[in-house]
N, CA, C and O atoms as a DFTB+ gen file, in Angstrom:
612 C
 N C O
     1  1       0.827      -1.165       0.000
     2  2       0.000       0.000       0.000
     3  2       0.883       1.243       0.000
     4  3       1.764       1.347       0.853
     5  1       0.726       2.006      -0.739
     6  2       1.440       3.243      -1.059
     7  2       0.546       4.576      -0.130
     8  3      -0.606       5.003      -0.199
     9  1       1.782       4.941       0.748
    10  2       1.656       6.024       2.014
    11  2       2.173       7.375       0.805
    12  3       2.942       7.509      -0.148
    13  1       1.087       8.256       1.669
    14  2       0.702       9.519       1.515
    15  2       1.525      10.437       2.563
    16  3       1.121      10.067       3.666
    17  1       2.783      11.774       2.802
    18  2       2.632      11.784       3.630
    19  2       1.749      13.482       3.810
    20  3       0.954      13.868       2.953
    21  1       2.048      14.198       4.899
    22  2       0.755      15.600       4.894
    23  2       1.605      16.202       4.008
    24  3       0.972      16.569       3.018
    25  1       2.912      16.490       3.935
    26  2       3.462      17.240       2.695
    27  2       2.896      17.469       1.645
    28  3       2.387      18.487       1.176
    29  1       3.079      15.838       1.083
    30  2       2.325      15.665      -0.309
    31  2       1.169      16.114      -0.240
    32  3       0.784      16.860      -1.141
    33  1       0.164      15.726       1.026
    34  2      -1.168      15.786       0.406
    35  2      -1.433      17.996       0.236
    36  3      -1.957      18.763      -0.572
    37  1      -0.853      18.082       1.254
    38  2      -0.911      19.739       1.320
    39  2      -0.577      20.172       0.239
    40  3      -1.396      20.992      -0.175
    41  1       0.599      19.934      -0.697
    42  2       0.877      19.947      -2.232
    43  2      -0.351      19.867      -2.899
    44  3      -0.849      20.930      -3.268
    45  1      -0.980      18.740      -3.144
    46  2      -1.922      18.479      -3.889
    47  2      -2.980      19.600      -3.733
    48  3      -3.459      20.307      -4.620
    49  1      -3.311      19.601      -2.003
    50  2      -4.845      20.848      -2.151
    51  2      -4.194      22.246      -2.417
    52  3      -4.819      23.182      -2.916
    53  1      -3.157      22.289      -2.118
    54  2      -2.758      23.977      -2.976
    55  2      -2.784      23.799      -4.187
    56  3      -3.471      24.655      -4.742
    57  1      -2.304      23.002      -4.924
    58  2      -2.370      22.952      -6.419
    59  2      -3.367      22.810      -7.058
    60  3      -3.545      23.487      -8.071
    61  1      -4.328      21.839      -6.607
    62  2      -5.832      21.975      -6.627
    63  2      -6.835      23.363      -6.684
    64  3      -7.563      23.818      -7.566
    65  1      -6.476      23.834      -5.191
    66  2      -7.047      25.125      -4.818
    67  2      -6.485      26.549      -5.792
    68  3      -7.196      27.551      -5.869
    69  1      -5.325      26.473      -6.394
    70  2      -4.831      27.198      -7.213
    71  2      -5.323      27.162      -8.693
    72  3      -5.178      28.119      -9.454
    73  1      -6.004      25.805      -9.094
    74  2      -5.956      25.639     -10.493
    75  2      -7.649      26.033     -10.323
    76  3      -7.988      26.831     -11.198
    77  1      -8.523      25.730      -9.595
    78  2      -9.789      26.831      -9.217
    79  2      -9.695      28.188      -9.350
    80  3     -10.389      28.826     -10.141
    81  1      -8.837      28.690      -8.586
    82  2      -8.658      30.335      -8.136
    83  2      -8.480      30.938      -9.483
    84  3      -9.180      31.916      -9.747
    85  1      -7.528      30.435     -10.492
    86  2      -7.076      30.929     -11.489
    87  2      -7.622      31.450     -12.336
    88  3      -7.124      32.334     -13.033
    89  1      -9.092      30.872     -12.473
    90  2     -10.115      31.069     -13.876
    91  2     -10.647      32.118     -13.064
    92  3     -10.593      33.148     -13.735
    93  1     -11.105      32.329     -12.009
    94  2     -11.877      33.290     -11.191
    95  2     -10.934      34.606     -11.208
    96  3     -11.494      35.685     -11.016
    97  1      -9.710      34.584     -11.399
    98  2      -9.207      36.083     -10.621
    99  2      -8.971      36.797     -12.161
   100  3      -8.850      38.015     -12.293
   101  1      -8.916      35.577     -13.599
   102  2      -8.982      36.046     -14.918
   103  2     -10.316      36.875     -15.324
   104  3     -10.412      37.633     -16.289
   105  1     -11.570      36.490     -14.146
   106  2     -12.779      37.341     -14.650
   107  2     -12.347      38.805     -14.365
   108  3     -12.394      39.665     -15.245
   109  1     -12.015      38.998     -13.371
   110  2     -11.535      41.050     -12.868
   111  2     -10.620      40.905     -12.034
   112  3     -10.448      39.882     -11.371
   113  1      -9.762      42.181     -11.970
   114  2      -8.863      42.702     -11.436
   115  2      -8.864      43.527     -10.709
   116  3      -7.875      44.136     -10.299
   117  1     -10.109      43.711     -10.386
   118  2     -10.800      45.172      -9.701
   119  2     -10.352      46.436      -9.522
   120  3     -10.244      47.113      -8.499
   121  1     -10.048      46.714     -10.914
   122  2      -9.738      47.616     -11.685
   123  2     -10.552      48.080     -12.734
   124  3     -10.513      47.213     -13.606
   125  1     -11.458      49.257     -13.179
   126  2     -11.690      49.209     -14.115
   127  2     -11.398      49.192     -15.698
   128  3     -10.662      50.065     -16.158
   129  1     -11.984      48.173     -16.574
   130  2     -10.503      48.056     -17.385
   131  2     -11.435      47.876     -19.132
   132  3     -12.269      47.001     -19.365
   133  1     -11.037      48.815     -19.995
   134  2     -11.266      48.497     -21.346
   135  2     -11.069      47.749     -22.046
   136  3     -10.089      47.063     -21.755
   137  1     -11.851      47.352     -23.455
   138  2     -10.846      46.217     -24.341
   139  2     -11.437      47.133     -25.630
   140  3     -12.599      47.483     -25.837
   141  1     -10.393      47.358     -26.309
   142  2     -10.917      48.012     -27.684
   143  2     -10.358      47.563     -28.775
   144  3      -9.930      48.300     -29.663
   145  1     -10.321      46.394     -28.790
   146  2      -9.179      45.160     -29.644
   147  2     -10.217      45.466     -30.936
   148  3     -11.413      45.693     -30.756
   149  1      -9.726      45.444     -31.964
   150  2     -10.506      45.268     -33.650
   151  2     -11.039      44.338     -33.628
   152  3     -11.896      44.325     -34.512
   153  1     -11.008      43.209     -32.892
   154  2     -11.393      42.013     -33.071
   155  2     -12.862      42.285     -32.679
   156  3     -13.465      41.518     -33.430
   157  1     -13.664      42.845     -32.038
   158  2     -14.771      42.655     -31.512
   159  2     -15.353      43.804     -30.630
   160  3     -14.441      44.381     -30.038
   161  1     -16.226      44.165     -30.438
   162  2     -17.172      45.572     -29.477
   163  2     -16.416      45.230     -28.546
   164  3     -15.979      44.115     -28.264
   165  1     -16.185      46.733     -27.808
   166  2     -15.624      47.171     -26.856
   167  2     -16.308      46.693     -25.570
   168  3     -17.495      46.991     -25.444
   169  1     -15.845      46.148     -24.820
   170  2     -16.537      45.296     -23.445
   171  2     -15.534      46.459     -22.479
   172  3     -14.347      46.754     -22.620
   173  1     -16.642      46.991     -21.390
   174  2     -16.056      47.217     -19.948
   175  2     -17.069      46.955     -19.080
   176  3     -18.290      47.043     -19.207
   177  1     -15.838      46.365     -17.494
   178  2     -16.089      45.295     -17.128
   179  2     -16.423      46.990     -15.669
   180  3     -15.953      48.090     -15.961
   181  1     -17.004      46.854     -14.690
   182  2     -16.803      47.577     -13.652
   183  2     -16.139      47.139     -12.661
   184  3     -16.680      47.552     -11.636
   185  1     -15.253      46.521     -12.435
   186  2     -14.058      46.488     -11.759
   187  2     -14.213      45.367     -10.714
   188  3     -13.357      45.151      -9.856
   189  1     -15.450      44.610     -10.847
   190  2     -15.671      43.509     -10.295
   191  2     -16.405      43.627      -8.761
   192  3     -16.351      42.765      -7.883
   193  1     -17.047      44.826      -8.695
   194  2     -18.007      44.835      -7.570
   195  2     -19.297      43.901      -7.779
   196  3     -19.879      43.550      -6.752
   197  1     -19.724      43.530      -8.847
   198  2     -21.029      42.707      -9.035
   199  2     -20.531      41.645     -10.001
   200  3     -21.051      40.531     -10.063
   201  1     -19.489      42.035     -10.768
   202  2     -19.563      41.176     -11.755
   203  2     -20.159      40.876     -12.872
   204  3     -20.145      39.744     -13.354
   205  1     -20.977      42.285     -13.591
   206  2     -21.768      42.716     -14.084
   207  2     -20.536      43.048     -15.585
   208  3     -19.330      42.847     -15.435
   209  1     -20.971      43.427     -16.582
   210  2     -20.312      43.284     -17.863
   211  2     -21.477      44.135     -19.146
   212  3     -22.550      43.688     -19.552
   213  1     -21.030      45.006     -19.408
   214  2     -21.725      45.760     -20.644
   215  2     -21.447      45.916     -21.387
   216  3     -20.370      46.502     -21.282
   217  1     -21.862      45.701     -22.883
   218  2     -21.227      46.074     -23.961
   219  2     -21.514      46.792     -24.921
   220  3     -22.685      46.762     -25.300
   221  1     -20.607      47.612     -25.579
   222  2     -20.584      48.592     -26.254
   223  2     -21.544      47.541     -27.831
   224  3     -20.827      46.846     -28.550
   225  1     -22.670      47.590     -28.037
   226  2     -22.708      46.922     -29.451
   227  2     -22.409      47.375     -31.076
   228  3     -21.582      48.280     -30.976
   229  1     -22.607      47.229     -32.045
   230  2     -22.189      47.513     -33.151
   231  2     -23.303      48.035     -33.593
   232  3     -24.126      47.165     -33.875
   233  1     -23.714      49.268     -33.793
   234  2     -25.063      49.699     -34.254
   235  2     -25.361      49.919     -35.218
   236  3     -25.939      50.947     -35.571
   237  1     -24.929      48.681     -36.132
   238  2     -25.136      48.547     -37.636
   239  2     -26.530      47.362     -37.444
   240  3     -27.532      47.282     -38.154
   241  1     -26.149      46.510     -36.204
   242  2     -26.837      45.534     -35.767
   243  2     -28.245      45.686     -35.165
   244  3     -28.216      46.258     -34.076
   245  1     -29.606      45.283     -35.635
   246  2     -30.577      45.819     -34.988
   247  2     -31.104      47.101     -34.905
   248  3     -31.996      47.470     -34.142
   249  1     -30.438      47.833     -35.821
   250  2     -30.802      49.037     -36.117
   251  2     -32.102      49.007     -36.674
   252  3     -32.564      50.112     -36.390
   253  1     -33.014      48.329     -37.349
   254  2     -34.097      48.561     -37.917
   255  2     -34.857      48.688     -36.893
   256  3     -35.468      49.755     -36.826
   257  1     -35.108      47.492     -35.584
   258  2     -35.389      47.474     -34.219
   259  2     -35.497      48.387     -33.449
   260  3     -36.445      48.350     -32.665
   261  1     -34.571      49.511     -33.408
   262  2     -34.229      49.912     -32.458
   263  2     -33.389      51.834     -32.781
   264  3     -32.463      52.365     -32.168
   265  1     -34.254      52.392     -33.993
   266  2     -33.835      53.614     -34.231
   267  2     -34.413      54.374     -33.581
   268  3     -35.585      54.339     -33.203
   269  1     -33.521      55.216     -33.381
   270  2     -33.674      56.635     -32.535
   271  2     -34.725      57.402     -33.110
   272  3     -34.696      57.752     -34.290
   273  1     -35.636      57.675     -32.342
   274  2     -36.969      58.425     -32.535
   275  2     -36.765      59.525     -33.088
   276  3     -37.689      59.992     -33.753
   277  1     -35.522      60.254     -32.985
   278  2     -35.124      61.390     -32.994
   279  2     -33.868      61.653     -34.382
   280  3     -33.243      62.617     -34.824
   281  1     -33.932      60.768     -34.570
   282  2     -33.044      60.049     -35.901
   283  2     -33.216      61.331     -37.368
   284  3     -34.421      61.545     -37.504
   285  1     -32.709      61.836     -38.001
   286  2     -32.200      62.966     -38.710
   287  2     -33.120      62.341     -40.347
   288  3     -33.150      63.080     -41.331
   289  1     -33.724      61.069     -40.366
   290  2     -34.311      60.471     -41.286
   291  2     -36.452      60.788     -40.860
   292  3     -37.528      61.066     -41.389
   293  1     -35.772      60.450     -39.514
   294  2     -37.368      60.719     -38.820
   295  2     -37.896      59.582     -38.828
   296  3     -38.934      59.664     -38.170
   297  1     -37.709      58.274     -39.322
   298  2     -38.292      56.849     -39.005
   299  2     -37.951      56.040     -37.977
   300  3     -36.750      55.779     -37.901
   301  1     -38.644      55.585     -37.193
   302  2     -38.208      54.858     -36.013
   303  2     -39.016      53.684     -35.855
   304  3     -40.183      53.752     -36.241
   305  1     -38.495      52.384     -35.239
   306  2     -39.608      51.548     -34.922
   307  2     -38.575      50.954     -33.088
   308  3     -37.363      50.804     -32.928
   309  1     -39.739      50.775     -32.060
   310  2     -39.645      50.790     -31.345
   311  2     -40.433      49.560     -30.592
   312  3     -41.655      49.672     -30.495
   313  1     -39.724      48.263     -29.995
   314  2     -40.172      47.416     -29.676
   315  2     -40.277      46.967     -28.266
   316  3     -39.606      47.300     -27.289
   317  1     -41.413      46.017     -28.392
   318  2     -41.027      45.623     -26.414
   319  2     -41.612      44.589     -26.545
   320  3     -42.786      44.799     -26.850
   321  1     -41.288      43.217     -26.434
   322  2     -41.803      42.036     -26.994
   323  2     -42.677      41.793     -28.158
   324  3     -42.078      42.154     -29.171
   325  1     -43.708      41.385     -28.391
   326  2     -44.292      41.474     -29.768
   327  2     -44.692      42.587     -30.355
   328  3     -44.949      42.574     -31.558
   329  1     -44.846      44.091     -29.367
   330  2     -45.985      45.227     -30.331
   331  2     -44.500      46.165     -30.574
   332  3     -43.461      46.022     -29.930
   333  1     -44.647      46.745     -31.235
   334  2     -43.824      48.250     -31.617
   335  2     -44.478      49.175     -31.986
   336  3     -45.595      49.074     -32.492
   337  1     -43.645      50.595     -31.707
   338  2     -44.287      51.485     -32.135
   339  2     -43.585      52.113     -33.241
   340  3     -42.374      52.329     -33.188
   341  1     -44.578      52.525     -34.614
   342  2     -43.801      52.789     -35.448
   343  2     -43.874      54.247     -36.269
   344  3     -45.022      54.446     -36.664
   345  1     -43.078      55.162     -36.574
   346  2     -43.406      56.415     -37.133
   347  2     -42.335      56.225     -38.633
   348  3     -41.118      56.335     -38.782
   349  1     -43.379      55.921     -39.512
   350  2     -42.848      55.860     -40.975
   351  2     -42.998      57.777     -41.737
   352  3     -43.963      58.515     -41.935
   353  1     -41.604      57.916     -41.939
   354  2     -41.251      59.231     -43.025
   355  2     -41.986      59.408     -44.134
   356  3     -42.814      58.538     -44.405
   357  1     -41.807      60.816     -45.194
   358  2     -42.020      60.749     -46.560
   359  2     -40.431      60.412     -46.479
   360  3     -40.326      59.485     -47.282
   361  1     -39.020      60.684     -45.895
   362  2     -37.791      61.281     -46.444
   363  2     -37.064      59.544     -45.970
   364  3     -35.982      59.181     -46.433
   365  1     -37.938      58.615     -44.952
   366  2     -37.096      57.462     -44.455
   367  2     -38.512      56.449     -44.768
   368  3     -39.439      56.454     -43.959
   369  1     -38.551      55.730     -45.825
   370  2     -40.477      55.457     -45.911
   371  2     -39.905      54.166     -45.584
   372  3     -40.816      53.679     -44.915
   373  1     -38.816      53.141     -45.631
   374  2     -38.835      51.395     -44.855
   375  2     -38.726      51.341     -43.993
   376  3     -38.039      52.307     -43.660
   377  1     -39.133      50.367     -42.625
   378  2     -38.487      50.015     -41.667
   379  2     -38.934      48.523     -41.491
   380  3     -40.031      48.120     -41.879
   381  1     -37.930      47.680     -40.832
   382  2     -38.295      46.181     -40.714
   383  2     -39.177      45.911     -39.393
   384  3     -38.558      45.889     -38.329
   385  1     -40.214      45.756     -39.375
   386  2     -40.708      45.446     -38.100
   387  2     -41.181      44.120     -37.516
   388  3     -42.165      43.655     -38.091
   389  1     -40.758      43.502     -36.630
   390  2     -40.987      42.183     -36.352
   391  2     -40.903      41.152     -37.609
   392  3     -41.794      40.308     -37.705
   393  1     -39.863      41.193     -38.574
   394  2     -39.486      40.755     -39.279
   395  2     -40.225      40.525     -40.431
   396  3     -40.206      39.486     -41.091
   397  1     -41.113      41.883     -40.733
   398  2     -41.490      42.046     -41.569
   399  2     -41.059      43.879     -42.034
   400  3     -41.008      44.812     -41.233
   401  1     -40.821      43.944     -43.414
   402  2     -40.635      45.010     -43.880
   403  2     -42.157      45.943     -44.269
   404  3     -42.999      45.540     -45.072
   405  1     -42.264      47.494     -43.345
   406  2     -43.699      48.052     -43.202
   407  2     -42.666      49.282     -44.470
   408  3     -41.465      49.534     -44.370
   409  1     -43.509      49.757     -45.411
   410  2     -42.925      50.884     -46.142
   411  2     -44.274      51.681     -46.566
   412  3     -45.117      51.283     -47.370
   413  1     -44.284      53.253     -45.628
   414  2     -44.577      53.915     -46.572
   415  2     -44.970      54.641     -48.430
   416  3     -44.466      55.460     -49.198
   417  1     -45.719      54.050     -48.413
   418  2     -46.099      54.542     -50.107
   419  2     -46.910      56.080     -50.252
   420  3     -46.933      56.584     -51.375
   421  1     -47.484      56.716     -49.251
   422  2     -47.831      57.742     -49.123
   423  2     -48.998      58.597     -48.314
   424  3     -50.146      58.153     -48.339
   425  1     -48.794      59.466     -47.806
   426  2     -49.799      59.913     -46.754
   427  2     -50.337      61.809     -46.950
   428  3     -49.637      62.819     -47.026
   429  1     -51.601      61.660     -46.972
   430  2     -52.143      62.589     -47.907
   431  2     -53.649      62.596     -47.179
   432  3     -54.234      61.567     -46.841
   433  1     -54.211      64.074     -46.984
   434  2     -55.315      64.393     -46.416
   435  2     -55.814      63.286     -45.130
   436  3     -56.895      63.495     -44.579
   437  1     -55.331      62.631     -44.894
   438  2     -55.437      61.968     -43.278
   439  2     -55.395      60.616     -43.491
   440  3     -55.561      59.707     -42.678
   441  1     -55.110      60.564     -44.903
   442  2     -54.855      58.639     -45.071
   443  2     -53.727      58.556     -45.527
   444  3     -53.139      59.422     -46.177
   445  1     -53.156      57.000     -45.072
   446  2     -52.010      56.592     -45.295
   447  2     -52.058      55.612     -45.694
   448  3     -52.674      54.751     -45.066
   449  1     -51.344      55.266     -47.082
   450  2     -51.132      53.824     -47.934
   451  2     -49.456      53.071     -47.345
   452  3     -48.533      53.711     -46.840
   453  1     -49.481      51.981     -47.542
   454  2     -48.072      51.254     -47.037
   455  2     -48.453      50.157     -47.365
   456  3     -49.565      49.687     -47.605
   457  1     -46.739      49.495     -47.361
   458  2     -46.802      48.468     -48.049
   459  2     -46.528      47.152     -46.195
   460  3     -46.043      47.352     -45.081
   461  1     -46.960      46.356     -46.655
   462  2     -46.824      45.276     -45.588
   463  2     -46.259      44.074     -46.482
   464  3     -47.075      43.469     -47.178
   465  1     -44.993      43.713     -46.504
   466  2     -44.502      42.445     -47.067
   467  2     -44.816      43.198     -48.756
   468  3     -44.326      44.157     -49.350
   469  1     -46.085      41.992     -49.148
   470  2     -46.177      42.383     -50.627
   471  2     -47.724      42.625     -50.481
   472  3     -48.518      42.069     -51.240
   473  1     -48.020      43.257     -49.735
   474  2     -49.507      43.660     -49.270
   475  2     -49.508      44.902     -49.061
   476  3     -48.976      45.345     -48.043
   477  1     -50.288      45.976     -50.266
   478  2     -50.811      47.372     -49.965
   479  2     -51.989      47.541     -49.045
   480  3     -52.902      46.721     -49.148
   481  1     -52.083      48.580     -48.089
   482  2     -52.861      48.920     -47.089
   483  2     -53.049      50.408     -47.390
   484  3     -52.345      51.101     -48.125
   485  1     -54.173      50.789     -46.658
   486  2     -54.679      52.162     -46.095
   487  2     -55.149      52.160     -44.869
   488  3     -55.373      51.165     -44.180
   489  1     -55.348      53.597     -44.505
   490  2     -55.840      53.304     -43.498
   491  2     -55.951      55.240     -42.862
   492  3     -55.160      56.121     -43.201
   493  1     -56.809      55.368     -42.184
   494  2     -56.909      56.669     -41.186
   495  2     -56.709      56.135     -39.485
   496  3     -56.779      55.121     -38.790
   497  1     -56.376      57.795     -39.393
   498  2     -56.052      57.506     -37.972
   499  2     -57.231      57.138     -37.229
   500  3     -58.248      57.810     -37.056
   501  1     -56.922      55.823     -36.758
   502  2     -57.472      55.498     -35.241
   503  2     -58.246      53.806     -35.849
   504  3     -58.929      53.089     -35.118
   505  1     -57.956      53.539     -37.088
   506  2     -58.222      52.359     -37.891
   507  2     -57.137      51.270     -37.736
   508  3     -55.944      51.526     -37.570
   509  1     -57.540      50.327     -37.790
   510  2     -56.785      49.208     -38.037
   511  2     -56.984      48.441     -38.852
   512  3     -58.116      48.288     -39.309
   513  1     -55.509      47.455     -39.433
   514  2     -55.486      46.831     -40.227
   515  2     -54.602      45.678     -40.271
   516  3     -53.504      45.728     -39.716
   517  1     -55.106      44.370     -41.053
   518  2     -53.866      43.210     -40.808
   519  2     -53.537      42.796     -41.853
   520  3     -54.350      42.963     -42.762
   521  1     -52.097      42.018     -42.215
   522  2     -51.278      41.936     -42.959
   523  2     -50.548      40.931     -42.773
   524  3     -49.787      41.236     -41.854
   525  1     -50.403      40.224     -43.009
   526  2     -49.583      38.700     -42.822
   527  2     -49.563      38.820     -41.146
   528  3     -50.571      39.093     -40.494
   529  1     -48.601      38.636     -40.722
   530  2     -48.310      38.214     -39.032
   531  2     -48.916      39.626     -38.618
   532  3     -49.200      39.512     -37.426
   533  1     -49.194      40.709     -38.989
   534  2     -49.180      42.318     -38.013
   535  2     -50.508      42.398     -38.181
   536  3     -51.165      41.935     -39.114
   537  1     -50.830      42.916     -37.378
   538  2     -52.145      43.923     -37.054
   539  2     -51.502      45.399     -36.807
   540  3     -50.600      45.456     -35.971
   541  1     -51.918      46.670     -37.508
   542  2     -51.331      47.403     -37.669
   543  2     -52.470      48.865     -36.967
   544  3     -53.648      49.030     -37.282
   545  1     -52.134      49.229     -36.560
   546  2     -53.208      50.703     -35.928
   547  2     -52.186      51.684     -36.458
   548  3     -50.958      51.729     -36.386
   549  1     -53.471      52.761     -37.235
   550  2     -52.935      53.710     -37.242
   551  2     -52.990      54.946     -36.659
   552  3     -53.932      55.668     -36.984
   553  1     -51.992      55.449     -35.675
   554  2     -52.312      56.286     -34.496
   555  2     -52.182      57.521     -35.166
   556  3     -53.175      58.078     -34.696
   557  1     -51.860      58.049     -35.649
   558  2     -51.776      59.542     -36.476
   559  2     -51.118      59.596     -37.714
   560  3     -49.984      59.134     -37.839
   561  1     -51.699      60.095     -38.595
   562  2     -51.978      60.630     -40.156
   563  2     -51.484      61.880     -40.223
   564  3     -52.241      62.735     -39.762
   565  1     -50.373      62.289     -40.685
   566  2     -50.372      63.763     -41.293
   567  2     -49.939      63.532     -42.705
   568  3     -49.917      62.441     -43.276
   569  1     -49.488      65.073     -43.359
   570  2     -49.402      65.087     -44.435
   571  2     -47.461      64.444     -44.996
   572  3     -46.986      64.096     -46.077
   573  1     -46.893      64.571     -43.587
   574  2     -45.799      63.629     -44.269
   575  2     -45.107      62.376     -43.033
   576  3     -43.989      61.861     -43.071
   577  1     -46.144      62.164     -42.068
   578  2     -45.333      61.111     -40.978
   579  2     -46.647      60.467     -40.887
   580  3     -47.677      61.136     -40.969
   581  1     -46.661      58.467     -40.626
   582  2     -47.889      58.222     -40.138
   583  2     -46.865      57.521     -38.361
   584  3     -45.634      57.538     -38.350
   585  1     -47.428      57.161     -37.499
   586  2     -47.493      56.415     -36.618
   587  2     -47.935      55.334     -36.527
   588  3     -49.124      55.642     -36.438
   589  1     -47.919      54.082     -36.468
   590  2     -48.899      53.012     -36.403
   591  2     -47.963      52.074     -35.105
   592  3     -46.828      52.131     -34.631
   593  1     -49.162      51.257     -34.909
   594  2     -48.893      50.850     -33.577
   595  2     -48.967      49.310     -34.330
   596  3     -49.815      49.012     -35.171
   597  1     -47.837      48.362     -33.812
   598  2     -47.810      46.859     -35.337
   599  2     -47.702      46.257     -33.870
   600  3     -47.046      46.569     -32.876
   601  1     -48.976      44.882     -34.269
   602  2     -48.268      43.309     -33.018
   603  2     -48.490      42.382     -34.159
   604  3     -49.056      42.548     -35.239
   605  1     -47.773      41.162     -33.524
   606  2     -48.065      40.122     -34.380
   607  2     -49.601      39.662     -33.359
   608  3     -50.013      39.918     -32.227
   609  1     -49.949      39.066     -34.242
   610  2     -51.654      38.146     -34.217
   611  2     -52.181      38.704     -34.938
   612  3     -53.345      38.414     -35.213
């Protein structure tokens, strides 16, 4: 029978206990610390009080999703699980919504035509309408922005 003596075994649980520790102290340094490598969006970490991690994303990505209301085109679509809210341009008339493409074709004396997929619509404010997966409301009509409110069902 082959003897162990506490040396060895004390060897073993430090080396043990070390090869644990190692992956853990690679998450933070508790420091706050950048990465702005080409390889990939900029990740900063907050220095390891929570362990929490945010990232800078690529806002080429999800942009149809997720444009700024305030956007220099004036089209935005705005989501929160299935419904969005959407304000189609004369100057920005596509946007993809719930994975369907909604496009402006034109809005004139309080009605608004658009395209849904390969489906033309109209509609006045406070009407609704459906279109493959969307049900579409239209919340305000002017002479060059409509609003419509899109869910799937």
């Amino acid at each position: 029978m082959h003897r162990t003596t506490t040396r060895a075994r004390l060897a073993h649980a430090l080396l043990a206990g070390g090869l644990l520790v190692l992956p853990l102290a690679a998450c933070t340094d508790g420091g706050a610390e950048t990465d702005t490598g080409a390889e990939g969006p900029e990740i900063t970490t907050d220095g390891g009080d929570t362990g929490a991690e945010t990232t800078d994303p690529d806002p080429s990505v999800g942009a149809e999703d997720s444009a700024d209301p305030t956007d220099a085109t004036g089209s935005s679509v705005d989501c929160s699980g299935t419904t969005c809210s959407v304000t189609l341009t004369v100057q920005d008339r596509d946007v993809e919504v719930l994975g369907t493409t909604v496009a402006l074709e034109s809005s004139d004396a309080g009605r608004a035509s658009f395209r849904v997929g390969n489906e033309e619509l109209s509609c006045s404010q406070g009407e609704s309408v459906s279109a493959g997966p969307l049900t579409l409301e239209c919340t305000t009509v002017t002479d060059d922005m409509v609003t419509l409110s899109a869910s799937v069902g």
